[in-house]
Backbone bond lengths (Angstrom), bond angles and torsions (degrees), N, CA, C in turn:
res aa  C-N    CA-C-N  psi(-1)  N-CA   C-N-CA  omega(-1)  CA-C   N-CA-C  phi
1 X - - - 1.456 - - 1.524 109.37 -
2 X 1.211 128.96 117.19 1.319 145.86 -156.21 2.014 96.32 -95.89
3 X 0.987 103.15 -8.75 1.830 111.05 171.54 1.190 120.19 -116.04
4 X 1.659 107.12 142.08 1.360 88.98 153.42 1.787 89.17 -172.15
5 X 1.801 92.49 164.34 1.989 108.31 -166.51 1.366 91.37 -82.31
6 X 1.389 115.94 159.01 1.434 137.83 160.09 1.978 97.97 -135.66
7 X 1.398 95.41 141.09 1.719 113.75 161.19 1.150 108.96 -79.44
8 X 1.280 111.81 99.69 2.100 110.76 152.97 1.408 106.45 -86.67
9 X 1.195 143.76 92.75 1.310 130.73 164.04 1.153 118.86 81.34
10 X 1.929 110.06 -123.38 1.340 100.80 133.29 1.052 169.87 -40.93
11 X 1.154 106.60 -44.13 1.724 134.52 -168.20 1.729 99.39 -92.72
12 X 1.512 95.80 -173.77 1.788 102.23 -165.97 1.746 77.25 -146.88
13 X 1.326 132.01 122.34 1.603 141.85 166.68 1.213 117.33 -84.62
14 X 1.331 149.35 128.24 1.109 131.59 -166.90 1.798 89.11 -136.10
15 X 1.994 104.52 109.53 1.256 112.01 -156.80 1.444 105.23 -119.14
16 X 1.445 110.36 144.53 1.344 103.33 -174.12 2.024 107.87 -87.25
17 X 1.581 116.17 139.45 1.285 112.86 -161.37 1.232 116.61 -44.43
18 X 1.649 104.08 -65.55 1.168 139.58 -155.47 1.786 119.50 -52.22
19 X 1.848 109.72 -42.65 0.563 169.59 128.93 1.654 132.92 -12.55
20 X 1.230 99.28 -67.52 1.838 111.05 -171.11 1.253 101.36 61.05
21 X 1.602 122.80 5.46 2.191 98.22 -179.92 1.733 98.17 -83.55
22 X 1.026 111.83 179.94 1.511 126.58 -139.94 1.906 82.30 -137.81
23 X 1.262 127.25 79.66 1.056 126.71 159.75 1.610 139.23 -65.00
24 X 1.352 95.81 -11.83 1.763 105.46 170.88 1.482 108.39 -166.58
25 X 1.164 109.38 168.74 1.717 127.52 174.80 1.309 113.54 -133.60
26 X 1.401 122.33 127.40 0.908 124.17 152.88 1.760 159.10 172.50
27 X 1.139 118.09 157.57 2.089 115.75 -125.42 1.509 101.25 -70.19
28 X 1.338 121.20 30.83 1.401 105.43 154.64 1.380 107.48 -155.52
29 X 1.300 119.96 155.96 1.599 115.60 -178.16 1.548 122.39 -73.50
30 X 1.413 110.24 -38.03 1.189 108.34 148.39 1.703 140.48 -23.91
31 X 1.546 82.71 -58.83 1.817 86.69 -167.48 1.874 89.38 -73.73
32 X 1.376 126.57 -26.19 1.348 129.89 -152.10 1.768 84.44 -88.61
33 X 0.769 127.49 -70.34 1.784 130.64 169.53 1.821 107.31 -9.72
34 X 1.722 90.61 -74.55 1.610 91.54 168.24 0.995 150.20 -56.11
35 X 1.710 101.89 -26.16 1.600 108.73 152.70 0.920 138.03 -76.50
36 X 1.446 124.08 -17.54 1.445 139.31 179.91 1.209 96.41 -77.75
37 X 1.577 129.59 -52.27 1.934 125.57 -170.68 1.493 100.67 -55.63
38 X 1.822 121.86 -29.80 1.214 99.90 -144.33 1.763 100.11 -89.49
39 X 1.679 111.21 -32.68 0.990 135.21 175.10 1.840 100.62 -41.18
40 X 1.350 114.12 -54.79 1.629 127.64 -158.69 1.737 108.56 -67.60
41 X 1.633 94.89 -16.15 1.595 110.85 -163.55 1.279 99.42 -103.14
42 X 1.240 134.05 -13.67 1.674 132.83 152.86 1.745 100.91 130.25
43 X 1.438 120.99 35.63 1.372 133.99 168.98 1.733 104.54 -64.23
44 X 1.663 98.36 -70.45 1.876 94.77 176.12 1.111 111.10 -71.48
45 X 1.728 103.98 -139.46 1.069 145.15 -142.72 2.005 100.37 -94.35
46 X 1.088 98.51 -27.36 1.661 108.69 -171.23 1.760 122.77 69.05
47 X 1.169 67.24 18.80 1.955 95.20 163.92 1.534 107.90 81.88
48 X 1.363 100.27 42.48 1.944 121.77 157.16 1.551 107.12 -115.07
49 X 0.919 108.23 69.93 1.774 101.71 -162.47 1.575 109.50 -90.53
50 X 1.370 128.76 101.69 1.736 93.27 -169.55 1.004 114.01 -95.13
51 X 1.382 121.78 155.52 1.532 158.06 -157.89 1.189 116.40 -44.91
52 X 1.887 117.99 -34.17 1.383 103.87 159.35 1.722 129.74 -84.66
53 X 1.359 103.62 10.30 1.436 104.26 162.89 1.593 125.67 -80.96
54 X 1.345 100.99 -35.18 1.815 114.11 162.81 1.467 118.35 -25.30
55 X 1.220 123.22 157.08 0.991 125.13 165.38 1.791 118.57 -121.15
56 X 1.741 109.42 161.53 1.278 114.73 -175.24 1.369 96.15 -138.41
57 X 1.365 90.36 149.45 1.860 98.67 -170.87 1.632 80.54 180.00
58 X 1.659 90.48 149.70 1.767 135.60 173.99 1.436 93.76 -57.32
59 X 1.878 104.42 135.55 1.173 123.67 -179.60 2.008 96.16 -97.55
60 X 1.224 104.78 173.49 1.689 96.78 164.35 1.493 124.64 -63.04
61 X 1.382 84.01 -10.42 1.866 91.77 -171.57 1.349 105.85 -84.60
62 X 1.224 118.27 -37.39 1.510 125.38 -159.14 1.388 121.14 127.90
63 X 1.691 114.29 -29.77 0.878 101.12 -173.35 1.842 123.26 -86.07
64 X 1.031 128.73 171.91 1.147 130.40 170.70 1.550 121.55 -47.00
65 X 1.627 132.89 156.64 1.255 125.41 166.70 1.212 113.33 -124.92
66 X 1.409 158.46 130.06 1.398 133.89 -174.89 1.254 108.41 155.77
67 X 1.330 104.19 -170.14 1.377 125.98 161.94 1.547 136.77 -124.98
68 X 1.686 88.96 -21.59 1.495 103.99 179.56 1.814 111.10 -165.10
69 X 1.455 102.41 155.52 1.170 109.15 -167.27 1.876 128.76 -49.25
70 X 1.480 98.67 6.12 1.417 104.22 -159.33 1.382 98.68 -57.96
71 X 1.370 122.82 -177.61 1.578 126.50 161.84 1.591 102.20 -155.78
């Protein structure tokens, strides 16, 4: 399985393995669960994901999280 969720805090990350980019976010584990099965079941990339599909978004700190400027 080329996916898988991590807990930041709030949020639920749904990260590609191979990889470490951070292809989605999101505020419940549920919805993050379902995206991760659906992703694992041949929805994406199959863990070739490229870099401008990633996402970037504000850490608590300030700093950035990501790979690329998307939003």
């Amino acid at each position: 399985m080329p996916y898988t969720m991590r807990n930041e805090k709030t949020l639920f990350e749904i990260v590609e393995k191979g990889s470490e980019l951070v292809v989605a976010v999101r505020k419940t584990k549920e919805e993050a669960t379902k995206l991760t099965r659906s992703l694992n079941l041949g929805a994406g990339f199959d863990g070739f994901t490229p870099s401008f599909f990633t996402l970037k978004y504000p850490n608590p700190d300030g700093h950035a999280k990501g790979n690329t400027a998307q939003t």
